[in-house]
C-alpha positions as CSV (number, residue, x, y, z in Angstrom):
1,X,121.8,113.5,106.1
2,X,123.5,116.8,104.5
3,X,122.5,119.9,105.6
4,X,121.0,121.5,102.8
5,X,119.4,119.1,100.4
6,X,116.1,119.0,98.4
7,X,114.1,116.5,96.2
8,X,112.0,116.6,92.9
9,X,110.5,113.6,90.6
10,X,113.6,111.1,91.4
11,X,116.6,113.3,91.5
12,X,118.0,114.5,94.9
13,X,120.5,117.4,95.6
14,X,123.2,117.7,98.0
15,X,126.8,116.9,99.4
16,X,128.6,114.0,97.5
17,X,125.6,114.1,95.3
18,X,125.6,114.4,91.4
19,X,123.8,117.2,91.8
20,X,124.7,119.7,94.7
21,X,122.4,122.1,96.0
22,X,124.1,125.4,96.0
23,X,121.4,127.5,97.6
24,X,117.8,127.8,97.9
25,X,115.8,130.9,97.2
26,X,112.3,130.7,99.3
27,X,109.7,132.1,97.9
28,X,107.8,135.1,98.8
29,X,104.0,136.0,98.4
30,X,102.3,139.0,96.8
31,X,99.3,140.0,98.4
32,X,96.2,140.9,95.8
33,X,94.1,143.8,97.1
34,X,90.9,145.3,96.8
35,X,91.9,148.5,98.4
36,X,90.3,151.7,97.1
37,X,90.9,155.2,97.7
38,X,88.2,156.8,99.8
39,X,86.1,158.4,97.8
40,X,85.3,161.4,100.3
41,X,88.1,161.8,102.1
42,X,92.1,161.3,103.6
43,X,93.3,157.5,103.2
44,X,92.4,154.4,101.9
45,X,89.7,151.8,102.5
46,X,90.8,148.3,102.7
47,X,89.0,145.1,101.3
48,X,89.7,141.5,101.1
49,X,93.2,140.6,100.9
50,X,94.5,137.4,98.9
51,X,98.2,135.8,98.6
52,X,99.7,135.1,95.2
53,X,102.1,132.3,95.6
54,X,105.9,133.4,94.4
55,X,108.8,130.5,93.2
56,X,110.7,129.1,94.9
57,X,114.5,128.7,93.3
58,X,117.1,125.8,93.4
59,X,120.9,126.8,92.6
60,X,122.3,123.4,91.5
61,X,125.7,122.1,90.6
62,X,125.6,119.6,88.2
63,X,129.0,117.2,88.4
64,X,130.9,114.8,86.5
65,X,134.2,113.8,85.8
66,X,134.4,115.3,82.4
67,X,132.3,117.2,79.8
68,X,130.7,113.9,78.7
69,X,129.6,112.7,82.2
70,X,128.4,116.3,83.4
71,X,126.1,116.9,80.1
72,X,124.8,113.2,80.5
73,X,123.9,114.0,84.0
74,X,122.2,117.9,83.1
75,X,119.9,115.8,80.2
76,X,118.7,113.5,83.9
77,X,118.4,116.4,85.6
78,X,116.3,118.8,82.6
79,X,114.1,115.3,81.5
80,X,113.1,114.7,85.2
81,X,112.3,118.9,85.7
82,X,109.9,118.7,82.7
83,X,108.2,115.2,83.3
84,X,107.6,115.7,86.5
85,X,103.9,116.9,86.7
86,X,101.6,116.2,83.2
87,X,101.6,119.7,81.6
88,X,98.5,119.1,79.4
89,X,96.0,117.9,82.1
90,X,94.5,121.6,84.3
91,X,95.3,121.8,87.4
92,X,97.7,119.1,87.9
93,X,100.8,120.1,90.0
94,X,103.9,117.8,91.8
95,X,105.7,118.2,95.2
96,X,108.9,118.9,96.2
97,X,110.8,119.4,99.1
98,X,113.6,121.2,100.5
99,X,115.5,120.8,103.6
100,X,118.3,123.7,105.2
101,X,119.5,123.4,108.7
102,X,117.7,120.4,109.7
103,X,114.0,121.7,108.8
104,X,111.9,120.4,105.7
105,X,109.4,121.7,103.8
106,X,107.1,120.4,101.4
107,X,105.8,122.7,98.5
108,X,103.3,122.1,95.5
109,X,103.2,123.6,92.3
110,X,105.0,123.0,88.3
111,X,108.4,123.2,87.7
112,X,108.8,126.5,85.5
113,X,112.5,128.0,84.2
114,X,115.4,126.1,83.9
115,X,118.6,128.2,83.1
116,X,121.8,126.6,81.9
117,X,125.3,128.1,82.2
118,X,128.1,125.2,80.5
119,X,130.9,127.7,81.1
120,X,133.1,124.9,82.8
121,X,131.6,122.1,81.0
122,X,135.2,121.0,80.2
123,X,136.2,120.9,83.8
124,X,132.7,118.8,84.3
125,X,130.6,121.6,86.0
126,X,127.2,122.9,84.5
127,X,124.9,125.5,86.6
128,X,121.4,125.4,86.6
129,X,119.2,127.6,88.0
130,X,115.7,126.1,88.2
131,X,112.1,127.7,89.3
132,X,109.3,126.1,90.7
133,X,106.3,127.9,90.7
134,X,103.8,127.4,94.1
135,X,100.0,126.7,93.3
136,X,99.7,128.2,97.1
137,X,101.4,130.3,99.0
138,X,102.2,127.5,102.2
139,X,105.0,125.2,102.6
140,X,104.3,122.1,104.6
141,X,106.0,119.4,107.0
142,X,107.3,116.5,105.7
143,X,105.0,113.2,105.0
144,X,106.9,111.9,108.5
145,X,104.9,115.2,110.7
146,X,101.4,114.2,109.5
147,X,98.8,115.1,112.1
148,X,95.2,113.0,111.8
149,X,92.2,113.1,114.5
150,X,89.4,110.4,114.4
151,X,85.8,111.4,115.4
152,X,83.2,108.5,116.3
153,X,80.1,107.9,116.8
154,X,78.9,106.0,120.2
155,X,75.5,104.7,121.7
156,X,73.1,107.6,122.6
157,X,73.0,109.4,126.4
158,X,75.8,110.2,128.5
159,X,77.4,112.4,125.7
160,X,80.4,113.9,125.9
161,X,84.6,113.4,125.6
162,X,86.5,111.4,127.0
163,X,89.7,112.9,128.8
164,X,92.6,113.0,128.4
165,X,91.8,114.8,125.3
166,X,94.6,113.7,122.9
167,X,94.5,112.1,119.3
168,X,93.0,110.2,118.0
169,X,90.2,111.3,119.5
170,X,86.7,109.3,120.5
171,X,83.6,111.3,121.1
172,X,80.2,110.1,122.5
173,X,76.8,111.4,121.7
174,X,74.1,111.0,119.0
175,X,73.2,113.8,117.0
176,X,76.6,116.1,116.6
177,X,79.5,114.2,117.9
178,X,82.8,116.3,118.8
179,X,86.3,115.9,118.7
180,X,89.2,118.6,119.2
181,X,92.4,119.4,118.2
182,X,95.0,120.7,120.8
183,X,97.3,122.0,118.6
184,X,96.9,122.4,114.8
185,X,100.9,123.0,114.3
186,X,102.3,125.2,112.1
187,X,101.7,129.2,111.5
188,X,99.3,129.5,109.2
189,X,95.5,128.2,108.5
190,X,95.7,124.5,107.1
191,X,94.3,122.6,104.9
192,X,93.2,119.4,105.9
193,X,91.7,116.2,104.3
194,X,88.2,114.9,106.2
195,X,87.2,110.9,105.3
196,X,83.8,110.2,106.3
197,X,83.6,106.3,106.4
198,X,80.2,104.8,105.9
199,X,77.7,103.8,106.9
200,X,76.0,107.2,107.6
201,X,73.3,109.4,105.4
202,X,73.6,113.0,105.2
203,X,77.1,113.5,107.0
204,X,78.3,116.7,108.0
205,X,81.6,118.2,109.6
206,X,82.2,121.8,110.9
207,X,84.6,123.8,112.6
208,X,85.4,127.8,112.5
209,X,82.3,128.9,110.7
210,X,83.2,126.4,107.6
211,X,81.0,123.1,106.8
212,X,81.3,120.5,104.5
213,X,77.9,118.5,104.3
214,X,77.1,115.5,101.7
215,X,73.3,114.9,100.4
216,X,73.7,111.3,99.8
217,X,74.2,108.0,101.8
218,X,77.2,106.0,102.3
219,X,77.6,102.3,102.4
220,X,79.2,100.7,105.2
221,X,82.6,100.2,103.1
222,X,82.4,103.5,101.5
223,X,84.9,106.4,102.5
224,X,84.5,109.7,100.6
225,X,87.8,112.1,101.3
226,X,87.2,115.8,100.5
227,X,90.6,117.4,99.9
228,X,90.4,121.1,100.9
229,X,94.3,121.9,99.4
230,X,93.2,120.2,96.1
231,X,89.8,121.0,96.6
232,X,88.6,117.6,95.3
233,X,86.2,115.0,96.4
234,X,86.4,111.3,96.0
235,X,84.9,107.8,97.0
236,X,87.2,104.3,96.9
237,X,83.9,102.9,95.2
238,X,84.4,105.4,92.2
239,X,81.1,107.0,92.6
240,X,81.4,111.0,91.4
241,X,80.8,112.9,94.7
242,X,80.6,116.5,93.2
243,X,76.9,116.8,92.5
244,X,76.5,115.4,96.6
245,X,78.9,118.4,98.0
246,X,76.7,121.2,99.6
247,X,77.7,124.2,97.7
248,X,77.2,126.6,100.8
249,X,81.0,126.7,101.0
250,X,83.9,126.3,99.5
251,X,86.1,123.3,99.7
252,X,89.3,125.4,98.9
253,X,88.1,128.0,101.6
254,X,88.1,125.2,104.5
255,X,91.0,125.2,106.9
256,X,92.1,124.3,110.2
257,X,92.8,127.2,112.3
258,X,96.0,127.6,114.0
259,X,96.3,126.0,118.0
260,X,92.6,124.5,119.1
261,X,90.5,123.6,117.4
262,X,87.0,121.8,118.2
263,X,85.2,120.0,115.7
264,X,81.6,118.7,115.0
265,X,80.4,115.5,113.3
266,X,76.8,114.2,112.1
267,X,74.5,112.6,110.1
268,X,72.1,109.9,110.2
269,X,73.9,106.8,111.2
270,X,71.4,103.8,113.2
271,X,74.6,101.7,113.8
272,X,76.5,103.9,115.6
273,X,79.6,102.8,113.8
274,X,80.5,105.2,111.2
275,X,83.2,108.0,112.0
276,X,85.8,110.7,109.9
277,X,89.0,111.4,110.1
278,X,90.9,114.3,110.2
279,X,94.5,114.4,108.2
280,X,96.6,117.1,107.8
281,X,100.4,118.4,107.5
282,X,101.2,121.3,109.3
283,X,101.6,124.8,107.3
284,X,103.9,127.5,107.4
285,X,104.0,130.4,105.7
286,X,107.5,130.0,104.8
């Protein structure tokens, strides 16, 4: 595998490729403050803080063997940047990745600019410079590094983990029944997907000072997956899940913290069968 390469809605970039990554320019976050002067004195007073994500930028080569073959190949390369997410529907963003000495990232957002320089057209090279805007301001490992962490639930007395204590994870007990992460990975607080799979009324998860809590019952083939990066909800059987979320929190507010973490699982389930899982990628802050 090259060195530096990256990937976007079918076209790749790199070495011996139609289209060669030149450089990448990483993105960097903003913060959003709610400082204020104090009002009766020296200095300032500090309030919540808040990242706005930045761009990042690809610096592409686009070759061909003439001034025919290098614009046919720019049109692939502009029709894939602009179809890539569905620009009329809110809130709808793509991935892309990016990899530079062996490490790669995944990012979320919408492709933005897309600059063109055709100086050496004729000798069959176009530049682009191309800008995709972040919807957050994490980059994440690669679909290969996903993490996940099963919680169960178990007859009744003698509660309590079972060592060794690595994942997945099965948990005894009746009312709340626990499992732990080690080691979140990464540098940052992390999203995370939880899928609570049926049958179980009421079920609840927590960890960190964050729950995420469902009034409803689920079947025994049901699994509902709350998405804390999108901040969605869903069930495989289609039902709409929204007016069942708890609205004491916030889904988009819910994140694994970095290293250990211990988490807590219940509801009302007489079988003893029904369990969540815990999936995540590991995020960075660049």
């Amino acid at each position: 595998m090259a060195d530096r390469e990256a990937y976007i809605n079918g076209i790749r970039f790199g070495v011996g490729l139609p289209h060669v990554l030149e450089s990448v320019e990483l993105p960097s976050s903003d913060f959003r403050t709610q400082d204020t002067d104090n009002p009766v004195g020296d200095g300032t007073i500090f309030g919540r803080d808040r990242l706005s994500p930045g761009s990042l930028t690809l610096n592409i080569l686009v070759l061909g063997n003439d001034s025919a073959e290098v614009n046919s190949r720019l049109r692939d390369l502009s029709q894939a940047w602009n179809r890539a997410v569905d620009r009329t529907k809110p809130g709808a963003v793509t991935s892309m990745w990016w990899e530079d000495g062996g490490r790669r990232r995944t990012v979320y957002g919408r492709p933005r600019s897309f600059a063109v320089v055709n100086d050496d057209s004729r000798f069959g090279v176009i530049r682009v410079t191309a800008a995709f805007k972040l919807n957050d301001p994490l980059v994440y490992d690669t679909t290969e590094a996903i993490r996940s962490v099963i919680v169960r639930g178990v007859p009744p007395i003698s509660g309590g983990l079972v060592a060794p204590l690595t994942a997945p994870l099965t948990a005894t007990g009746t009312a709340a029944r626990q499992g732990l992460i080690e080691d979140t990975g990464g540098d940052a607080p992390t999203p995370f997907q939880v899928r609570f799979h049926g049958p179980i009324s009421s079920p609840w998860v927590k960890a960190g000072g964050w729950p995420i809590k469902l009034n409803t019952t689920l079947a025994y083939d049901e699994i509902v997956t709350a998405d804390t990066r999108t901040g969605t909800i869903t069930s495989n059987l289609g039902r709409n899940m929204k007016p069942f979320l708890e609205a004491k929190f916030r889904l988009r507010d819910a994140k694994l913290a970095t290293g250990r973490t211990e988490l807590e699982f219940g509801g009302v389930d007489p079988t003893k069968t029904a369990y969540v899982e815990f999936r995540w990628y590991p995020a960075f802050y660049i």
